[in-house]
Structure formats: C-alpha cells, structure tokens
C-alpha positions in Angstrom: -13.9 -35.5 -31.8 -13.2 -31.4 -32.4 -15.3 -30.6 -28.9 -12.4 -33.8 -27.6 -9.9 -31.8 -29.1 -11.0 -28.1 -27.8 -11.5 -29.5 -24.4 -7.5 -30.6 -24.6 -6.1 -27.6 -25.8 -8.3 -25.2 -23.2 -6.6 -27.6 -20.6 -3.4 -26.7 -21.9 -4.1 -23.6 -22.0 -5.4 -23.2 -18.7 -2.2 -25.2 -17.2 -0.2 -22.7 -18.8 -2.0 -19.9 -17.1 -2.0 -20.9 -14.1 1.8 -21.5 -14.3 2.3 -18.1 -14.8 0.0 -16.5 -13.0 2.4 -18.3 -10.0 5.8 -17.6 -11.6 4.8 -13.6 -12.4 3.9 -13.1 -8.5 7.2 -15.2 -7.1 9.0 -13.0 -9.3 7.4 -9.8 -8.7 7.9 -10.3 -5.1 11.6 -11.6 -5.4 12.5 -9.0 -7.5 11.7 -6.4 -5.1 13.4 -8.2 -2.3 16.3 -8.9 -3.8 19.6 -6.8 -2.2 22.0 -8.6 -3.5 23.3 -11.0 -6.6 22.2 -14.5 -5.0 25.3 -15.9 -7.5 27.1 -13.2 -5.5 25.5 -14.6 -2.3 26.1 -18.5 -2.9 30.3 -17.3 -3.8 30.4 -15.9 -0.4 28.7 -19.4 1.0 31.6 -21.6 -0.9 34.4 -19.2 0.6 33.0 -19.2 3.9 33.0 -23.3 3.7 36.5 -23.3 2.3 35.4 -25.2 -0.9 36.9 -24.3 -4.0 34.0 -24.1 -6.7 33.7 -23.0 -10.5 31.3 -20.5 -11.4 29.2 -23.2 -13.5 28.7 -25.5 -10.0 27.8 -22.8 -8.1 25.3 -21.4 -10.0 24.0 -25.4 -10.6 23.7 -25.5 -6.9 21.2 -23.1 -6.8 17.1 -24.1 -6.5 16.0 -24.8 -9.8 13.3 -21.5 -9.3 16.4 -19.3 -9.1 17.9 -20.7 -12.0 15.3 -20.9 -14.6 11.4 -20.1 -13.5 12.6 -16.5 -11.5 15.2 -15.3 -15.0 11.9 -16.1 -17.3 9.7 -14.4 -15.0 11.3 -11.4 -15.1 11.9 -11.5 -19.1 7.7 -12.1 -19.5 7.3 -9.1 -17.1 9.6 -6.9 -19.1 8.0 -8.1 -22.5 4.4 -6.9 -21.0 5.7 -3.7 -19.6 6.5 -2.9 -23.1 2.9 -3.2 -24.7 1.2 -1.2 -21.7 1.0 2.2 -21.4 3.6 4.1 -19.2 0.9 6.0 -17.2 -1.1 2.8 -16.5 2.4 1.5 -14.7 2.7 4.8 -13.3 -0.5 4.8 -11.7 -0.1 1.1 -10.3 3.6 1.6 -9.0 1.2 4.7 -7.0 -1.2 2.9 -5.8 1.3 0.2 -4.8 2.9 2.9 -2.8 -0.3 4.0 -1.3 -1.4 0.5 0.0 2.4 0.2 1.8 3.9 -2.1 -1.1 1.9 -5.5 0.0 3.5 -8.5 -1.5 6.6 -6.7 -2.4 5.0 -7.2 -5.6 5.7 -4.1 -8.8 3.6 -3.1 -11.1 4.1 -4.6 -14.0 3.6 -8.2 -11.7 0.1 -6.2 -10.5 -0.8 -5.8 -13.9 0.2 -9.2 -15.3 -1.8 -11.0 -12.3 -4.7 -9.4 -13.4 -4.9 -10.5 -16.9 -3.7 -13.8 -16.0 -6.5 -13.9 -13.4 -9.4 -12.8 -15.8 -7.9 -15.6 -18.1 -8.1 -18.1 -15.2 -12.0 -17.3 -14.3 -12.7 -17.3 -17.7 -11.0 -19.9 -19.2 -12.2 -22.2 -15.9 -15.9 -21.0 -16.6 -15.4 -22.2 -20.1 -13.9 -25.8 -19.9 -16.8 -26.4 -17.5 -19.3 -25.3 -19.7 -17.6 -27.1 -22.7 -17.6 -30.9 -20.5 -20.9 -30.8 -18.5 -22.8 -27.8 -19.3 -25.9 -27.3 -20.7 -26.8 -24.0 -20.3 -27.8 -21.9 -24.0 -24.7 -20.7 -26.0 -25.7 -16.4 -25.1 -26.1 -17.5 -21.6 -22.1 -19.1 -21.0 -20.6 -16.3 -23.2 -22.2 -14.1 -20.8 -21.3 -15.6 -17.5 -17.5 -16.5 -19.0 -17.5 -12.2 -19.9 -18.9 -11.6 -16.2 -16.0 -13.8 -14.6 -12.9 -12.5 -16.9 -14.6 -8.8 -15.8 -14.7 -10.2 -12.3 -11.5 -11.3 -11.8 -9.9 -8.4 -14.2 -11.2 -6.2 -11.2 -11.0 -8.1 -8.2 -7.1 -7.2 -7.7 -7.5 -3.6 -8.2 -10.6 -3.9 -5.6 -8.3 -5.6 -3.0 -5.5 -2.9 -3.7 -8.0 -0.2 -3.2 -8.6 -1.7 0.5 -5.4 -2.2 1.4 -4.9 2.0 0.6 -7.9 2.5 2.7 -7.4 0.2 5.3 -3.9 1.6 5.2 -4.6 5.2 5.1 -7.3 5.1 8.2 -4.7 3.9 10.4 -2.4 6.3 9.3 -5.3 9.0 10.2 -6.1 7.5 13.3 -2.3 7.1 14.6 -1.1 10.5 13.7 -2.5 12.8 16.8 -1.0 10.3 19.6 2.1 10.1 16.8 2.6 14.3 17.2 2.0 14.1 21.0 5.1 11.6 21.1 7.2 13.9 18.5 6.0 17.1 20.8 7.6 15.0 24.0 10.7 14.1 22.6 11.5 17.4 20.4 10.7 19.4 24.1 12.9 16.8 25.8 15.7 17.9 23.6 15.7 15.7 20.6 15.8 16.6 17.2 13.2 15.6 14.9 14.9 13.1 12.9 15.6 11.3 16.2 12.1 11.9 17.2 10.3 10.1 14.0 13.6 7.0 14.8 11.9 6.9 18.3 8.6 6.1 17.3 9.8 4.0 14.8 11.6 2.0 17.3 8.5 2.1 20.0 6.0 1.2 17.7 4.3 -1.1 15.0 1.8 0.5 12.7 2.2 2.1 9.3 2.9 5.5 10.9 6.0 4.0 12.4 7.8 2.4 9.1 6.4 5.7 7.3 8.5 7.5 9.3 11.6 4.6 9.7 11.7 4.5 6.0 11.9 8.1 5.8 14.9 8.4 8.6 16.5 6.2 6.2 16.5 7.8 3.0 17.6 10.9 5.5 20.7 8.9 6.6 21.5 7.7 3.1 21.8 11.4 1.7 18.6 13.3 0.8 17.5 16.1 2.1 14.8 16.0 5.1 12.9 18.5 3.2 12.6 16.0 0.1 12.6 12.6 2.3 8.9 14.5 4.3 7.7 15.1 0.4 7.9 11.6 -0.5 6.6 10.1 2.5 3.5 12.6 2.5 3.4 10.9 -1.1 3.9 8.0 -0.5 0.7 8.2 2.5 -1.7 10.2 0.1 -3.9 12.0 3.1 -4.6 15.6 3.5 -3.0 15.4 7.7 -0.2 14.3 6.8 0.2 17.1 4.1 -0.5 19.9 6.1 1.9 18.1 9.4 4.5 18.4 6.6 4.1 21.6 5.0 4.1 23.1 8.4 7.2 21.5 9.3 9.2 22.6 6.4 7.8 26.0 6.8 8.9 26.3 10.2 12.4 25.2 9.3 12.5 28.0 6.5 11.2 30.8 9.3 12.8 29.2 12.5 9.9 28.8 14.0 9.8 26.5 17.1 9.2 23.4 16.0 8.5 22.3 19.4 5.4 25.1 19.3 4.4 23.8 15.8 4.1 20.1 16.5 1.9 21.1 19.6 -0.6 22.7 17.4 -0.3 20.1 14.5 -1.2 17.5 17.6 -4.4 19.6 18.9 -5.7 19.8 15.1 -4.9 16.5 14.7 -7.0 15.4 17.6 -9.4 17.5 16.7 -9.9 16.6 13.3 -10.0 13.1 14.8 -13.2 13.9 16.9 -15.1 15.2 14.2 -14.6 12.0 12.0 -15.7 9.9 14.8 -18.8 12.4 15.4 -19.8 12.0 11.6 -19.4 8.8 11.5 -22.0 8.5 14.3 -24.4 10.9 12.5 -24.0 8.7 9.7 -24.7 5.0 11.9 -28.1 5.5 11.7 -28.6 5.8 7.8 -26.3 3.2 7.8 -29.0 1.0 9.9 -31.9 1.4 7.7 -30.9 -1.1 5.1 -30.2 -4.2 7.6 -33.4 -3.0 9.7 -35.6 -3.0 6.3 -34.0 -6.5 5.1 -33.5 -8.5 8.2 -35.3 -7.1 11.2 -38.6 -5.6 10.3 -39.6 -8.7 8.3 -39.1 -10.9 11.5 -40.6 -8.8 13.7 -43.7 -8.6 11.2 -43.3 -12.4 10.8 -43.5 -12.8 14.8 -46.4 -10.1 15.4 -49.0 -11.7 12.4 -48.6 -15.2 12.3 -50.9 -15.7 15.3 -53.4 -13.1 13.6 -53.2 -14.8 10.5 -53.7 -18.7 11.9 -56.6 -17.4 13.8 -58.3 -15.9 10.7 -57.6 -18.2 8.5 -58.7 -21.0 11.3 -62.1 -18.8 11.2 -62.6 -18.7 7.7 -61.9 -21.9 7.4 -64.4 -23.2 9.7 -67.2 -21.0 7.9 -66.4 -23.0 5.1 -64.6 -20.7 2.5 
C-alpha cells in the first residue's frame, strides 16, 4: 500500500514538472518577444473592428495561455531569480548572448529548464525503478544521480555548441565580410551604410551582428559603444582587433578605407592558417577511428583464412 501510495505522488510530482518545465520555456521565449502590451494589442483589434468592448471582455478574449499559464510563468521565474546568485544569471544572460539568443529564451528560463530537466530524468528513472525494477537499491540511486547530473548538464552542453557553432561562422564569414566593407567604403559609402549593406545582402550571423548594431546606431548610441557591444556580444579575438582598429582610426583619421583593406588581408590570412592546422591536426584525429574500426577488420579479413587452415590442421592431427 505505501510503495501504491509513493508511486502516486511521484506521478504527481512528475506531471507537475513537466508542466513547468513547458510553461518556464513559453514564457521565457514570449517574454523576450514581446514589443508590445498584447491587452494594448487586442484594444487596437476591437477599434479597428468598430466594436465597442469593456476592458474585462477583452482581456477574456484572449487565449487562455496569455491569460493565466504566461502571468504565472513569469512570477515562478522571478521567484527563482531571487534564490540564484546574480553572477550565475550574469554569466547565462552571456552565454545566451554569445550563442545569438536561440529560443529568445533569458536566463533565468535557461536556468529553470535545467533544474526542471534534472528533475524530469530523475524523477522518470525513479518511478520506473519504483513499478518494474529490480535492480539493487545502491545501483538505482546511482543511475537516478547519473540522469539528474545528465540532464542538469545537457542544456549548458547544447548552449556551449550553439557559441561554437556560432562563433566559427562568425570567423569564417569575416574576411569575405571586410572585402565587401573595403568595396563599398572605396565606392563612397560610409561605414554605417556599409555594415546595413551586408546586412541587407546576406544571411549569416555576421550579417544580423552587424544589422543589430546599425540599429542600436540609429536609435542613439554612439558607433563607438554600438562596435563594443557587438564585439561583446561575438566573444572572438577577429572581431576585437577589426574593432579596435576601426575606432582607432576614427580617433587618428586614418583612412578607413586603407584600414579595412589590411583588416581583410589578416583576416584571410588568419583564415589559412586555421584551415592548415586543422589539416596538421586530421591525422591525429584519424588514429582513434583507424585503431577501433578499421584495423580490426582488416586483421579480421587477413587471418581468418590462416586461422581456419591451422585450426583445420590441428584438427585433423587429432588435438
């Protein structure tokens, strides 16, 4: 009857988890999106139609997510922002940057998913150990500690390669990136409406690096802040130096037609010898698939007729 009654109340519990595990990521990525009051939004909707509307019925028109599961999501991520430490959030709302912002999600969402998701493995692990397992006491606590761990970690694992992921083709854009700023600042543009053109001609992360940067430039900060932040926001040693050079050369009136040419050649240069040690490093990088997967079938292939034809010899002598 009490293993009955445990078994109901880890359901429960695990309902409840997952319920917010779903609610904490809608609302971390609604909140982020959000531009405007959707109340505000669904007035405007009733004016446009010509209805005439209390404030009660419009807000009851609204889907019931908006009305009830988005508000407590937001309250449960402002309750756990208050128990965890300012530089942890810090650091996420960094790394969030780094990786581009995927989800739309913030950090205090991040950092709720990945309790909630070390609850889920866990608590999962353990209900099936609790109805059909029959594996030693030591050996589930260990496994259920192994899968919280696991999925405690997984998140930040997947954030780290999307900084990565995000960061390469950052690196790899940023030489053909300066040859196009080079054209267009020789051509006669500036460089605010060099960085809008590629923007507008292409679709990588270099491209809304540099959009979102034109528009904090066109909203009122100064382009020498607006390159800080977006070498910030980036996090790779190129784009540091392609900006510290470009602010210097503003400060000594340098040509920044001249500069951006050298900041290209580097660039390209630098690319080259990435792509040269990665070759160096291919073959090192071989050894462990050749010693686990191609060796042993070539020495599977090359002595199993030697082998059949002693042990066929042997055999026939009688041993």
């Amino acid at each position: 009857m009490s293993s009955t009654i445990v078994t109901v109340i880890v359901i429960i519990v695990l309902l409840i988890v997952f319920v917010g595990a779903g609610g904490l990521v809608v609302a971390g990525i609604r909140r982020s999106k959000v531009d405007e009051d959707p109340l505000s939004a669904r007035l405007i909707e009733f004016s446009q139609r010509g209805e005439a509307a209390s404030l009660e019925e419009i807000e009851l028109s609204q889907p019931f997510v908006d009305r009830v599961i988005y508000p407590m999501m937001v309250k449960i991520g402002e309750m756990s922002s208050k128990i965890t430490p300012q530089h942890v959030i810090e650091q996420t709302a960094r790394n969030l940057e780094l990786a581009g912002n995927p989800g739309r999600m913030e950090a205090t969402a991040f950092l709720s998913l990945r309790i909630i998701l070390m609850g889920v493995l866990g608590g999962l692990f353990l209900l099936i150990s609790l109805v059909s397992s029959t594996w030693p006491p030591g050996r589930e606590f260990l496994v259920t500690i192994v899968l919280a761990a696991l999925g405690y970690f997984l998140p930040a694992l997947w954030l780290r390669s999307k900084i990565d992921r995000r960061q390469r083709s950052i690196r790899k854009a940023m030489p053909d990136a300066l040859d196009l700023l080079t054209i267009c600042v020789e051509a006669g543009l500036g460089l605010d409406a060099a960085m809008s053109k590629i923007n507008e001609k292409w679709e990588n992360d270099l491209a809304l690096a540099f959009g979102r940067t034109i528009r904090e430039i066109q909203l009122g900060k100064l382009r020498r802040e607006a390159l800080k932040d977006m070498s910030d926001r980036v996090g790779i040693p190129e784009m540091t130096s392609f900006i510290a050079a470009v602010i210097q050369s503003e400060q000594l009136g340098v040509s920044m037609a001249k500069v951006l040419r050298i900041q290209s050649d580097q660039m390209r240069m630098k690319r080259r010898q990435r792509a040269e040690e990665e070759a160096h490093k291919a073959p090192i990088k071989m050894l462990l698939p050749m010693g686990v997967f191609i060796f042993p079938t070539i020495m599977i292939v090359l002595l199993t007729p030697a082998g059949l034809r002693l042990w066929k010899t042997f055999s026939g002598l009688g041993f």
